[in-house]
C-alpha positions in Angstrom: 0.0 0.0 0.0 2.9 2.3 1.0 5.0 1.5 -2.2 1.3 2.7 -4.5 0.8 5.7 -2.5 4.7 6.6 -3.5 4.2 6.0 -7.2 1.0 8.2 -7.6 3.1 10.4 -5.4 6.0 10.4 -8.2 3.7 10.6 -11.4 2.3 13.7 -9.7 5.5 15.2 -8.8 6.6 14.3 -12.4 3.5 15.8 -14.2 4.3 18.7 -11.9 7.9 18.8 -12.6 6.8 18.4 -16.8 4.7 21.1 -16.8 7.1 23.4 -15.0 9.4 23.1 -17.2 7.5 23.4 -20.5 6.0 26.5 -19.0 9.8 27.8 -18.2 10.8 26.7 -21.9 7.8 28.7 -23.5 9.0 31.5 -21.3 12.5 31.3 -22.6 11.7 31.7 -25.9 13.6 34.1 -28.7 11.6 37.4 -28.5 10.7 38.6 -31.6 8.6 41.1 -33.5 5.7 39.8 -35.5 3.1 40.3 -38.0 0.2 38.3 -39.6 -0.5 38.2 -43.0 -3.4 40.2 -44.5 -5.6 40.0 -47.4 -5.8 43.9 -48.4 -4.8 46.5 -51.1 -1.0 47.0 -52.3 0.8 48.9 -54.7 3.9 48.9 -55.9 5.8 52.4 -56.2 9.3 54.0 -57.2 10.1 56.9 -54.4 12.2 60.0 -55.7 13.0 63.6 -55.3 11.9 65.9 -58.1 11.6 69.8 -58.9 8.6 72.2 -60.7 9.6 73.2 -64.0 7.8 75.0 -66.4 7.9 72.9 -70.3 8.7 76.2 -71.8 9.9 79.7 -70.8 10.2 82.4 -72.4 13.1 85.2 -73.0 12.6 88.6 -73.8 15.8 89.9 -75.8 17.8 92.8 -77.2 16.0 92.9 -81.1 19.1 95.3 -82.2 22.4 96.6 -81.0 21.4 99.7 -78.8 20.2 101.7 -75.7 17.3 100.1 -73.4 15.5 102.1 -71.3 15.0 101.3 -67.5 13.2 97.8 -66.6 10.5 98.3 -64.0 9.2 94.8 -63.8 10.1 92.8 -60.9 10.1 89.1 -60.3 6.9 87.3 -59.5 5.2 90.6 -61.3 2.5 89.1 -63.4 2.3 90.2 -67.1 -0.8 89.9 -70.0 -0.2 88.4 -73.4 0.8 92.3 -75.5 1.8 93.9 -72.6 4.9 96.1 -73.1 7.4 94.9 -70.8 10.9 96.2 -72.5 11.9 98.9 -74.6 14.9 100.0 -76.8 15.6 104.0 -76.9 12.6 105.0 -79.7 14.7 107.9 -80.6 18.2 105.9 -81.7 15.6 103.6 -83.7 13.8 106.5 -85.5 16.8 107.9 -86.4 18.1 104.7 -88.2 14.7 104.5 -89.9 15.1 107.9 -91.2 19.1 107.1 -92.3 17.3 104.1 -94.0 14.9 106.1 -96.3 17.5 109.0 -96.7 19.5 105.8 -99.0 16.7 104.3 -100.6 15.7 108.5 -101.8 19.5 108.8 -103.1 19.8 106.1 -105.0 16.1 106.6 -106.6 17.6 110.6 -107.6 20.8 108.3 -108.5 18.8 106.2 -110.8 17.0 108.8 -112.6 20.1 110.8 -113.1 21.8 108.2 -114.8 18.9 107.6 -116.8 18.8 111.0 -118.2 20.9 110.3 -121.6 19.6 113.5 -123.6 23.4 115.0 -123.6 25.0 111.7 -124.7 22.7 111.3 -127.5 23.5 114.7 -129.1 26.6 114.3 -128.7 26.5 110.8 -130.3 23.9 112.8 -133.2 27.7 115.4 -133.6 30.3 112.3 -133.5 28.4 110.7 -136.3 28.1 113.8 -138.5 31.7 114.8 -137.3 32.6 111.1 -139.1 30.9 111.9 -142.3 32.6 115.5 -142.6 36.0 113.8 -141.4 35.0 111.4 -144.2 34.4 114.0 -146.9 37.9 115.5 -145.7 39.9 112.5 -146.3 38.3 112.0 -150.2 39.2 116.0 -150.8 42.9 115.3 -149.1 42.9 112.3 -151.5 41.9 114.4 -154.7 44.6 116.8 -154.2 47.3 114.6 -153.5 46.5 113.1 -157.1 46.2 116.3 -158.4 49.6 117.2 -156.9 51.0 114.1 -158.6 49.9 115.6 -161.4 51.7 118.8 -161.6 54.6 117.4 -160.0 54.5 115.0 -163.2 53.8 118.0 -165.2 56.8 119.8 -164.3 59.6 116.7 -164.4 58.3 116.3 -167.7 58.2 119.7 -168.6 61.7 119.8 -167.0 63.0 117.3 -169.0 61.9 118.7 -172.0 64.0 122.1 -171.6 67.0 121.1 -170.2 68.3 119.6 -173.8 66.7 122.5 -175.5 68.6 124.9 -173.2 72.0 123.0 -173.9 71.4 124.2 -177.6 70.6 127.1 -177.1 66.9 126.5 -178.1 65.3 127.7 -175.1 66.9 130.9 -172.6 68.4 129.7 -169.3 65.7 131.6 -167.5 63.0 129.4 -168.8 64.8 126.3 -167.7 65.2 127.9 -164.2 61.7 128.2 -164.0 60.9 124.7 -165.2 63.2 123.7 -162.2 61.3 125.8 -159.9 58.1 124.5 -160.9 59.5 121.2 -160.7 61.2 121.6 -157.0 58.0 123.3 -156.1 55.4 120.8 -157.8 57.3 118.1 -155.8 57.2 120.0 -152.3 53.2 120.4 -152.7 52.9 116.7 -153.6 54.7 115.6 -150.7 52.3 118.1 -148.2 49.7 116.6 -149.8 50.6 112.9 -149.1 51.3 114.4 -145.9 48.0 116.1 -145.0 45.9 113.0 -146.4 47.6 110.9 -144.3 47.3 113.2 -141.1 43.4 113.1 -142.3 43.4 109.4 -142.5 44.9 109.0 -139.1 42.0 111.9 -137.5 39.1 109.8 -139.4 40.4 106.7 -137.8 40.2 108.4 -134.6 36.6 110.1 -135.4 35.0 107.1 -136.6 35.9 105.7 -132.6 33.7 109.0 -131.7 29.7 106.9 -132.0 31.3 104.1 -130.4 33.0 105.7 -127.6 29.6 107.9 -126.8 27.4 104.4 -127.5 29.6 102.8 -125.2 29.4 105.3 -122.4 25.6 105.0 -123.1 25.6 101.2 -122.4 27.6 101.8 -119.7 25.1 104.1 -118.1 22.8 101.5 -118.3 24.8 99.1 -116.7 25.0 101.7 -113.9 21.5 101.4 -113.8 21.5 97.9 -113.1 23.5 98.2 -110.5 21.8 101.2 -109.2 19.0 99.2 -108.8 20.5 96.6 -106.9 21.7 98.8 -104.5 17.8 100.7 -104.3 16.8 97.1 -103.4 19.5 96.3 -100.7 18.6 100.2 -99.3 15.1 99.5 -99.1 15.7 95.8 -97.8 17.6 98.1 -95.0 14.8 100.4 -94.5 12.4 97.5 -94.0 15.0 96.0 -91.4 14.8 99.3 -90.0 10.9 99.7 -89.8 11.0 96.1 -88.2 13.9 96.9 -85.7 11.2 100.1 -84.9 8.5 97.8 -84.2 11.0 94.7 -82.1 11.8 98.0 -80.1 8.7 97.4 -78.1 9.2 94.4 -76.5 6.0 92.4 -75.1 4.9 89.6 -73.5 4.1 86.4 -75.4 1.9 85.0 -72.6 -0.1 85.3 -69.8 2.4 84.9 -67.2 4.8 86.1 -64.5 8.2 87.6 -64.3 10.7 85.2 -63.5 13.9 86.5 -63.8 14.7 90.5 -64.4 18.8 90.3 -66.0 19.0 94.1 -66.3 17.3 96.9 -64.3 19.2 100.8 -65.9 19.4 101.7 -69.0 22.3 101.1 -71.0 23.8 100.0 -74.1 23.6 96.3 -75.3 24.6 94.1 -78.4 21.7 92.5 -79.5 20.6 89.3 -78.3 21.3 90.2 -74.6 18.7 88.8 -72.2 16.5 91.2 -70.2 13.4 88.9 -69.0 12.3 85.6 -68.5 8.7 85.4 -68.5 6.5 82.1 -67.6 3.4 80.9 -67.6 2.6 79.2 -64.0 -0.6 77.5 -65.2 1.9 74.9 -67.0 3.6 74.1 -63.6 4.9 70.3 -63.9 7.8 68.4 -61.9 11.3 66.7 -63.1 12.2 63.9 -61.5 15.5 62.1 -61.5 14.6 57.8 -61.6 17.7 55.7 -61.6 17.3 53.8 -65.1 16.9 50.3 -63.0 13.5 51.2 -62.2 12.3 53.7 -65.0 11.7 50.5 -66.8 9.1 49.5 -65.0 7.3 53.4 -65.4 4.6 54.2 -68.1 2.8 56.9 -69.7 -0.4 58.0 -67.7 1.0 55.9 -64.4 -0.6 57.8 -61.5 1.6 59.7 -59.2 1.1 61.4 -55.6 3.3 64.4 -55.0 4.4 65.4 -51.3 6.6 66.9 -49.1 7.1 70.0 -47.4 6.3 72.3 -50.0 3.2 70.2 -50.8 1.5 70.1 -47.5 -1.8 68.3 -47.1 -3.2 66.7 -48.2 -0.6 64.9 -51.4 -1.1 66.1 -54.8 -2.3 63.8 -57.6 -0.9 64.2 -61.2 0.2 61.0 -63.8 3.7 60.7 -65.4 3.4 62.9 -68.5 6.8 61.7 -70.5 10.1 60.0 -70.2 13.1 60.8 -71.9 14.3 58.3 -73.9 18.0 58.8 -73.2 19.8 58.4 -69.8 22.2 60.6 -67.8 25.0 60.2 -65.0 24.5 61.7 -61.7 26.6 61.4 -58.8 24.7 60.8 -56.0 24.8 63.0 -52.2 27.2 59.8 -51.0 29.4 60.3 -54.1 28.0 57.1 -56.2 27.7 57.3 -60.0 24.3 56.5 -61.1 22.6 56.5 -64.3 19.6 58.0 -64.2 16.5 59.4 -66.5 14.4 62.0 -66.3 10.3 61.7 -65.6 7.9 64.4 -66.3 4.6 64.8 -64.5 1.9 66.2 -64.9 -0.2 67.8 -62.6 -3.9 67.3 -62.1 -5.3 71.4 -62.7 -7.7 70.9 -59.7 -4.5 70.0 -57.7 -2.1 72.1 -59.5 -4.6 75.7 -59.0 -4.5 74.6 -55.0 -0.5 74.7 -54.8 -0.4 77.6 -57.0 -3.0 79.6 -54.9 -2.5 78.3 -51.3 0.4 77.2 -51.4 2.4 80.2 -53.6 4.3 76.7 -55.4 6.4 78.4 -58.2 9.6 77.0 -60.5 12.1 75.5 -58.9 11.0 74.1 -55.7 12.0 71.1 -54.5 8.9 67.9 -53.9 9.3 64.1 -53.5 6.9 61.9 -55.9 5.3 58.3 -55.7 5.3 56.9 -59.0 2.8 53.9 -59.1 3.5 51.2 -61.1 1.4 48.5 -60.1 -1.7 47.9 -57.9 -4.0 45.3 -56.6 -6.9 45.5 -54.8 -7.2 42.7 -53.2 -3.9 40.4 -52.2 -1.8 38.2 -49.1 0.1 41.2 -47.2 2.9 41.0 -45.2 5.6 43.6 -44.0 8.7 43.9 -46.6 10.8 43.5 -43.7 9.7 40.1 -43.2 11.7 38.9 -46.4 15.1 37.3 -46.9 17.0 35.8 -49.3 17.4 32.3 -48.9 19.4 29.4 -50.2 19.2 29.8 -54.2 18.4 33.6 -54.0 14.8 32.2 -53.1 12.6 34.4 -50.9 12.0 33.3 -47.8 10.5 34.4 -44.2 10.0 32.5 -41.0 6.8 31.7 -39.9 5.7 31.2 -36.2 4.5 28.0 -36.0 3.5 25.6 -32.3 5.9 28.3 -31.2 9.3 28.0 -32.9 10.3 30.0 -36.0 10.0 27.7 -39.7 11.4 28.9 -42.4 9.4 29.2 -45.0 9.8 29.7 -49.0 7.3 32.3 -50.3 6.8 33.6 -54.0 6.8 37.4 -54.0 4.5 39.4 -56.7 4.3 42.9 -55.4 6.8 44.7 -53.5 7.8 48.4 -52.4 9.3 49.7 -49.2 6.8 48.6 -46.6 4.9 45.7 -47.7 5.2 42.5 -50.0 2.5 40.3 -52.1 3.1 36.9 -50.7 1.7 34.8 -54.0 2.3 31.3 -52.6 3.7 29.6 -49.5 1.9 31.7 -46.3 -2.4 31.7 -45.7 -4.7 34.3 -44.2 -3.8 34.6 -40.8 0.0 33.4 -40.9 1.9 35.0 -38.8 5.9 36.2 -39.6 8.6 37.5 -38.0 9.7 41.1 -38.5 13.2 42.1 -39.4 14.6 38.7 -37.9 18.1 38.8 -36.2 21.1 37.0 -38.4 21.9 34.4 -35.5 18.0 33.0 -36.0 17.5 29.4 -37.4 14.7 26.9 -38.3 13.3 25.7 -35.2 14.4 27.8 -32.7 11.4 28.8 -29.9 10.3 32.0 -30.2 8.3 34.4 -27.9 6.1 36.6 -30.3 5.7 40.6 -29.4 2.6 42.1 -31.0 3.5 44.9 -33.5 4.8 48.3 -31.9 3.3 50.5 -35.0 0.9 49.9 -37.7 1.1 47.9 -40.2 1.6 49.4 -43.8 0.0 48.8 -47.3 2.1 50.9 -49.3 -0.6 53.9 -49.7 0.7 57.4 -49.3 0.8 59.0 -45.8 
């Protein structure tokens, strides 16, 4: 009886002993942080910094070399589409308008002069008569040097005649003198008159260049004219400039904007081109971002995008990715790491974008953050991001709380950004994970489960 009353004694102190100690090992489990898996929305999301940037701006600009008068205008001034917001000197402008027509009026006189040929025609009228007398004067030379050929034959005849008549004392020695002298003399008028037609040869030669010389001078003024006219047509090309430069000289605003930038304030003299204002219109507001090119592949036209930050307020603006460049760029990062990176452009949504510009005073250049969606689902198997780890075979894996030890288990991922995951296959409804586990953690080690200290996230904006 004593030995049965010491057995039931042992069993209880056993049971006892059991029960202690599973209670002390339960106690001495791991701590860790948990979370149970959800069924609930998800998104998937690229995070980055951007910056409000107009598409296009525009610069008002010296037209022409010259003085400006003062710029009033300051920045953030708004302007209306015409408005005169610059102008050159109007008096240095009018001036070179006038200068202008004062050419295009000389060369017209210019023209007119040189087509006034009523001098050179007379004068071509005398040059041609002058050739038909010089003409006349060369056929009268001509006669008389054959009539001088005559006589001179005349009298060396006559000559030769006497001079045996004299040697027998036929003739007197005073009529053979005089044959001499008519012959010496005879032969000195022949030889003036070869000499005179040829002088009168030579002048005709030169008369008859007389028409040609005047015709030429004509058809030279006519060339003149030509050219005359060129120059009328670069003068008035210059007067035209001129009259335009006039008009440029009032500089006014292309849109219905603001001032954005004011370059020069005092009057003073620039080349043209220089830049005096940037104008802009606000109403076209849209941000830049920066996306490395590992995850711009993954962005689309039209993908919804919540804006925020500082600058933004509350609630988050709304607006959709409006274009992506197709080439990339390298930026070095705020920790000194090249990255390739291209640039995003959103669009605003213009119930969103007339709040910020109105109650919030959001202008160019101000620095926002934007969440670019790039895939949702309404309905999926949630669990925190920090849950995941890569396993064996770069497989995903998490450990699961399970009769209170910690399993590993291999999950398939679909959706992911910073704060939650999609768990396709390997968990259920209700599974609950551990939360950022600690390195020195293996299958099948005890684990005491803390409840959550913050809320769980689905990815949605806060």
């Amino acid at each position: 009886m004593k030995t049965r009353t010491w057995l039931v004694l042992l069993a209880i102190v056993a049971a006892v002993a059991v029960s202690v100690w599973m209670v002390m090992d339960w106690q001495s489990g791991v701590p860790v942080k948990s979370a149970v898996a959800q069924i609930k929305p998800i998104r998937e999301f690229i995070v980055e910094r951007g910056k409000t940037r107009l598409p296009q701006t525009y610069l008002i600009t010296t037209p022409v070399t010259g003085r400006i008068k003062p710029i009033t205008l300051d920045e953030g001034t708004p302007v209306q589409q015409g408005q005169i917001v610059a102008q050159m000197a109007p008096l240095d402008l009018k001036l070179d308008v006038d200068e202008a027509a004062a050419a295009v009026e000389r060369l017209k006189a210019a023209i007119v002069e040189n087509a006034e040929t009523n001098v050179e025609r007379t004068a071509l009228a005398q040059a041609q008569q002058f050739v038909i007398s010089m003409q006349e004067t060369v056929k009268a030379a001509y006669e008389r040097v054959a009539a001088g050929r005559a006589a001179y034959d005349y009298a060396e005849k006559n000559y030769g005649r006497l001079a045996p008549l004299a040697e027998k004392g036929v003739t007197t020695a005073d009529e053979l003198d005089q044959a001499e002298l008519l012959k010496i003399k005879s032969a000195a008028d022949f030889n003036q008159d070869r000499l005179v037609h040829s002088a009168m040869k030579a002048l005709e030669a030169a008369t008859n260049l007389l028409p040609t010389m005047i015709q030429q001078y004509i058809g030279n003024k006519t060339l003149s004219e030509a050219v005359l006219q060129k120059q009328l047509a670069e003068a008035a090309a210059r007067q035209r400039r001129m009259v335009e430069n006039q008009k440029r000289g009032v500089m006014t605003s292309p849109v219905d904007g603001v001032v954005l930038k004011r370059l020069k304030t005092n009057e003073r003299y620039l080349p043209a081109g220089t830049v005096l204002l940037e104008l802009g219109c606000l109403e076209a507001l849209e941000i830049e971002a920066d996306v490395l090119s590992l995850d711009v592949v993954s962005v689309k036209l039209d993908d919804p995008v919540e804006v925020f930050g500082p600058a933004i307020g509350e609630p988050s603006a709304k607006g959709t990715v409006k274009r992506i460049y197709p080439a990339g760029f390298t930026k070095i990062s705020s920790l000194g790491v090249e990255q390739q990176r291209v640039k995003v452009i959103i669009r605003l949504k213009p119930e969103d974008l007339q709040r910020l510009l109105h109650d919030r005073h959001l202008e160019v250049g101000y620095r926002v953050h934007v969440r670019i969606i790039t895939a949702a689902k309404p309905k999926a198997l949630v669990i925190p991001r920090a849950a995941l780890f890569r396993g064996t075979g770069n497989q995903w894996q998490v450990f699961a709380i399970r009769d209170g030890r910690a399993q590993v288990v291999t999950v398939q991922v679909g959706l992911l950004n910073d704060e939650s995951a999609e768990v396709i296959d390997g968990l259920a409804e209700g599974d609950r994970v551990i939360v950022a586990p600690e390195s020195s953690l293996s299958d099948g080690t005890r684990v005491k489960a803390e409840p959550p200290t913050g809320p769980q996230h689905d990815g949605k904006s806060s």
